[in-house]
LOGULO-306514 format. One line per 10 residues: number of its first residue (from 0); their letters; for each residue z, x, y of N, C-alpha, C, CB. Coordinates in Angstrom, 1 decimal, padded with zeros to 4 digits. Glycine has a CB too. Example, Ala and Ser with C-alpha at 12.3 -4.5 7.8 and 13.67 -1.06 7.14 Angstrom:
BEGIN
0 = AS = 007.8/013.2/-005.7/007.8/012.3/-004.5/007.8/013.2/-003.3/009.0/011.3/-004.5 ~ 007.1/012.8/-002.2/007.1/013.7/-001.1/007.9/012.9/000.0/005.7/014.1/-000.6 $
END
This chain:
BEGIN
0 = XXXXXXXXXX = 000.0/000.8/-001.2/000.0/000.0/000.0/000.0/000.9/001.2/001.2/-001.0/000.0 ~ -000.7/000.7/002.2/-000.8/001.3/003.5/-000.6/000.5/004.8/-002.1/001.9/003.5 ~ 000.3/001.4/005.7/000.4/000.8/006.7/000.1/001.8/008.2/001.8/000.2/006.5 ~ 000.1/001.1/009.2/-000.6/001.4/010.3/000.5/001.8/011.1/-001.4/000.5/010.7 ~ 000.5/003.8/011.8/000.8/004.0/012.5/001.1/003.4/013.8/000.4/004.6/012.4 ~ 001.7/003.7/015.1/001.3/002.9/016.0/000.4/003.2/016.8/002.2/002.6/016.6 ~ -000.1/004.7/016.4/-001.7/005.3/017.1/-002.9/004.7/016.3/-001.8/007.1/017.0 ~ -002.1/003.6/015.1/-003.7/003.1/014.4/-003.9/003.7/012.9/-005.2/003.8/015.4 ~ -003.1/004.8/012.8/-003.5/005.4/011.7/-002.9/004.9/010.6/-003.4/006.7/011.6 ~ -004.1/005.2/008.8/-003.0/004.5/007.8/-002.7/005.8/007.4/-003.5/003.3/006.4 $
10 = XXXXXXXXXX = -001.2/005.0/006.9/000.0/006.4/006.2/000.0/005.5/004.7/002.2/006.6/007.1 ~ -000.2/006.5/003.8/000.1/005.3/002.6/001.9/005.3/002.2/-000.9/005.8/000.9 ~ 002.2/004.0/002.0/003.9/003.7/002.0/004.3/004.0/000.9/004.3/002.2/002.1 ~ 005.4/004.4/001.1/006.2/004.8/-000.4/006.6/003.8/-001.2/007.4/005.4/-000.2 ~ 006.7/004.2/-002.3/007.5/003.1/-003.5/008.3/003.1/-003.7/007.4/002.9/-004.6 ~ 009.0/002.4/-004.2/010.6/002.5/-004.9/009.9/003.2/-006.3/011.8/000.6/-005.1 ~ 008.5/002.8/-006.3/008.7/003.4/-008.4/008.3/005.2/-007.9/006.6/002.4/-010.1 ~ 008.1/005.8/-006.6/007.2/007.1/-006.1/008.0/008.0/-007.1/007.2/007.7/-004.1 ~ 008.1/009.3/-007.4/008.8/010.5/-007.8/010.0/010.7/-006.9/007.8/011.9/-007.8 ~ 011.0/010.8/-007.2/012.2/011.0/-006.8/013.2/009.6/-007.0/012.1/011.5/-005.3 $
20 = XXXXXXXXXX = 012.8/008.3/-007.3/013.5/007.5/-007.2/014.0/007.0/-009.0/012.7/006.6/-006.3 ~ 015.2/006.3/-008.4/016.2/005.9/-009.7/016.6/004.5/-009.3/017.7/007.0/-009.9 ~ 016.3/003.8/-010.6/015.9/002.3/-010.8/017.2/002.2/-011.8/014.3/001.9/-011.5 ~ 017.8/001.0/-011.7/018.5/000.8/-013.1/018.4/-000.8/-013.3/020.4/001.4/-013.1 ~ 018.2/-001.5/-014.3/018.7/-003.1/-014.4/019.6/-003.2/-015.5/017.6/-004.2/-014.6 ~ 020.6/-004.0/-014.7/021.6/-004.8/-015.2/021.8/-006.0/-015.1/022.5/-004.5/-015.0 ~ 022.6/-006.4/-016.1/023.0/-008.1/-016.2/024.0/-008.3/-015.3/023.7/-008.6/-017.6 ~ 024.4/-009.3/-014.8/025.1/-010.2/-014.0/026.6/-009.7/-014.3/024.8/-011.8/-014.3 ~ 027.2/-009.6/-015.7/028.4/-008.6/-016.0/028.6/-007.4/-016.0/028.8/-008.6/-016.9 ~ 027.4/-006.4/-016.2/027.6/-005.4/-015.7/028.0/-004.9/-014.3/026.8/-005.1/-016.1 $
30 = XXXXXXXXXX = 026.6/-005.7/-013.5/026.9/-005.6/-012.0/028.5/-005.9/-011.3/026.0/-006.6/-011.4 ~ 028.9/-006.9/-012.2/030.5/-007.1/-011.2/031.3/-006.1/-012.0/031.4/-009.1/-011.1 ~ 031.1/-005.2/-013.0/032.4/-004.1/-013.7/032.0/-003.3/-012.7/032.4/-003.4/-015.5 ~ 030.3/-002.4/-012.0/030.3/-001.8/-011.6/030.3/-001.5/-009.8/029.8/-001.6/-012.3 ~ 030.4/-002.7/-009.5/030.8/-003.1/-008.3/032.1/-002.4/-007.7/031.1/-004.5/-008.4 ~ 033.0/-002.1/-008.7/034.1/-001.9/-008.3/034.0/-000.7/-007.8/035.1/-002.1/-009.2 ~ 033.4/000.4/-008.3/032.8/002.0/-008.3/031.7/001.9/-007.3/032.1/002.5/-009.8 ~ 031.3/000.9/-006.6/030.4/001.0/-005.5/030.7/001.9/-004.4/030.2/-000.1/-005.1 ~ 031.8/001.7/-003.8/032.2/002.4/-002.6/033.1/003.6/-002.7/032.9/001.6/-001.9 ~ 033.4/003.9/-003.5/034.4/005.0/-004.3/033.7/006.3/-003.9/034.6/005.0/-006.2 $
40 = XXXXXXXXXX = 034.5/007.1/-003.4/033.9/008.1/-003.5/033.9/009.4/-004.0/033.9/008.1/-002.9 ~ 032.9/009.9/-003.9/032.7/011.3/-005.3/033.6/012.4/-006.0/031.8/012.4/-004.8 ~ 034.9/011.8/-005.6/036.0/012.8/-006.1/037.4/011.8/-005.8/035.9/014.6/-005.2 ~ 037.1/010.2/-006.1/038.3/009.6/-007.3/037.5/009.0/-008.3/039.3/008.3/-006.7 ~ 039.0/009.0/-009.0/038.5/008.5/-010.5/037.8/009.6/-011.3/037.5/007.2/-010.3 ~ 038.5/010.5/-011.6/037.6/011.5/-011.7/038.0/012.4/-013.4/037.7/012.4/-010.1 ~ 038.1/010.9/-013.9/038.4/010.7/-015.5/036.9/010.7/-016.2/039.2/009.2/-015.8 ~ 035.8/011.6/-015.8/034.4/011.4/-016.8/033.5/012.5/-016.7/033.4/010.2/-016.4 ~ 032.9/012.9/-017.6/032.3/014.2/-017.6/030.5/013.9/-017.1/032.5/014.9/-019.2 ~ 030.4/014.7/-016.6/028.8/014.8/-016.8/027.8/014.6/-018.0/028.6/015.9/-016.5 $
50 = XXXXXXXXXX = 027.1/013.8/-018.4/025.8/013.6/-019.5/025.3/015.1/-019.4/024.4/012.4/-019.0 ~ 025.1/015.8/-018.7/024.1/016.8/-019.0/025.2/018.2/-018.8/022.6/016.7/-017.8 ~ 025.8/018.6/-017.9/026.7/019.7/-017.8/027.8/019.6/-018.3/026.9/020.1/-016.6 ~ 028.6/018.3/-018.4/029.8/018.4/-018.9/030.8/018.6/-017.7/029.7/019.6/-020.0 ~ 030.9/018.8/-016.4/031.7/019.0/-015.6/032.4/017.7/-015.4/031.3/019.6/-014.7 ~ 033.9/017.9/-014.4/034.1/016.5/-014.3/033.6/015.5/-013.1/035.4/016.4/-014.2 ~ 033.6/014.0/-013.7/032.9/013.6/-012.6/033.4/012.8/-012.0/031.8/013.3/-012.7 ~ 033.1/011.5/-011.1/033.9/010.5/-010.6/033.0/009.0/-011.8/033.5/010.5/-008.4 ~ 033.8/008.0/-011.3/033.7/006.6/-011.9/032.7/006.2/-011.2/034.9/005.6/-011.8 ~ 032.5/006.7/-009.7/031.6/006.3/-008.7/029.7/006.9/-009.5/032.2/007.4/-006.9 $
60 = XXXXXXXXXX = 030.2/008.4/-010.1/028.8/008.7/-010.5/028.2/008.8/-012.0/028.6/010.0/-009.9 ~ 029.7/008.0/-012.6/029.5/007.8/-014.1/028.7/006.2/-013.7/031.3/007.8/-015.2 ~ 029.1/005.8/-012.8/028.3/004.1/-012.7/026.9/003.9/-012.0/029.4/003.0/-011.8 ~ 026.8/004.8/-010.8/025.6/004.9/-010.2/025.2/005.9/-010.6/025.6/004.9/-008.9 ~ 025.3/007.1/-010.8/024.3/007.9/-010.3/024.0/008.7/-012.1/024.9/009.0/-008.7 ~ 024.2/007.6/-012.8/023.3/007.6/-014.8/024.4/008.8/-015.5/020.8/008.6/-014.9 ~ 026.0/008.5/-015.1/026.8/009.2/-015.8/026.7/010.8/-015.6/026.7/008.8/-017.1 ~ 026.2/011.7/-014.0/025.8/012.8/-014.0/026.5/013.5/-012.7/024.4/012.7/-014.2 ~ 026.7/014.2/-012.7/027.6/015.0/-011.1/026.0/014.8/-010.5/028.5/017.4/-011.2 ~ 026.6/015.2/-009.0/025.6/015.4/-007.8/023.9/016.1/-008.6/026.6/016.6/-006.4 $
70 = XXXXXXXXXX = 025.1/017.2/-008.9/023.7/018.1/-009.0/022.8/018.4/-009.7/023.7/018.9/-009.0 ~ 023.4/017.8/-011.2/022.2/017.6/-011.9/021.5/015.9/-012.1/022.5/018.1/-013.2 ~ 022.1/014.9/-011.2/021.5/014.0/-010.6/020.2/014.4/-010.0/022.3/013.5/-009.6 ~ 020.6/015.1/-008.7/019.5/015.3/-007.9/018.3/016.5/-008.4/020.1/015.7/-006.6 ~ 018.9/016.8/-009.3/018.0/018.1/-010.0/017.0/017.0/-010.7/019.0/019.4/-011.4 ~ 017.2/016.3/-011.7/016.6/015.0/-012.5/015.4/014.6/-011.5/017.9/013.7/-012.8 ~ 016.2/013.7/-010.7/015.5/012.2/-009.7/015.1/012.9/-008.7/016.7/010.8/-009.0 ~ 015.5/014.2/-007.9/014.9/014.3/-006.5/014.7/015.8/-007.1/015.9/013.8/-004.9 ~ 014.1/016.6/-007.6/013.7/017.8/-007.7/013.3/018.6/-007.0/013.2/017.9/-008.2 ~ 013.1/018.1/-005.9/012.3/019.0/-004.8/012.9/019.1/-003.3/010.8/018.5/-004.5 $
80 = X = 014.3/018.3/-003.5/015.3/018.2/-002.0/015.7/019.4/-002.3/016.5/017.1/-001.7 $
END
């Protein structure tokens, strides 16, 4: 999809599906257990290890961010930040 500068020009728009992004679906019960971990931040709750390193992590990034610390999150989904 493309959209128009305000000098006229097309920029083609990004996607939510482009390289770097992270999608998850859940059911209606999942969403309200992990609701709670929405606003938490990256160092409470910090009873869970990393999927891939094994370090410890938060409840915040065992629920959002696919059970992984910061960095091999962003190593995964955003590889090139």
């Amino acid at each position: 999809m493309t959209q128009k500068t305000i000098d006229g020009k097309d920029v083609e728009e990004e996607s939510i599906w482009s390289d770097g992004s992270f999608a998850e679906t859940l059911g209606s019960e999942d969403m309200k257990t992990k609701m709670r971990t929405f606003h938490m931040k990256h160092d409470e709750e910090m009873d869970f290890n990393c999927s891939k390193c094994k370090i410890k992590i938060s409840a915040h990034n065992k629920d959002w961010h696919n059970g992984m610390c910061d960095t091999c999150f962003n190593k995964e989904f955003f590889p090139e930040d």
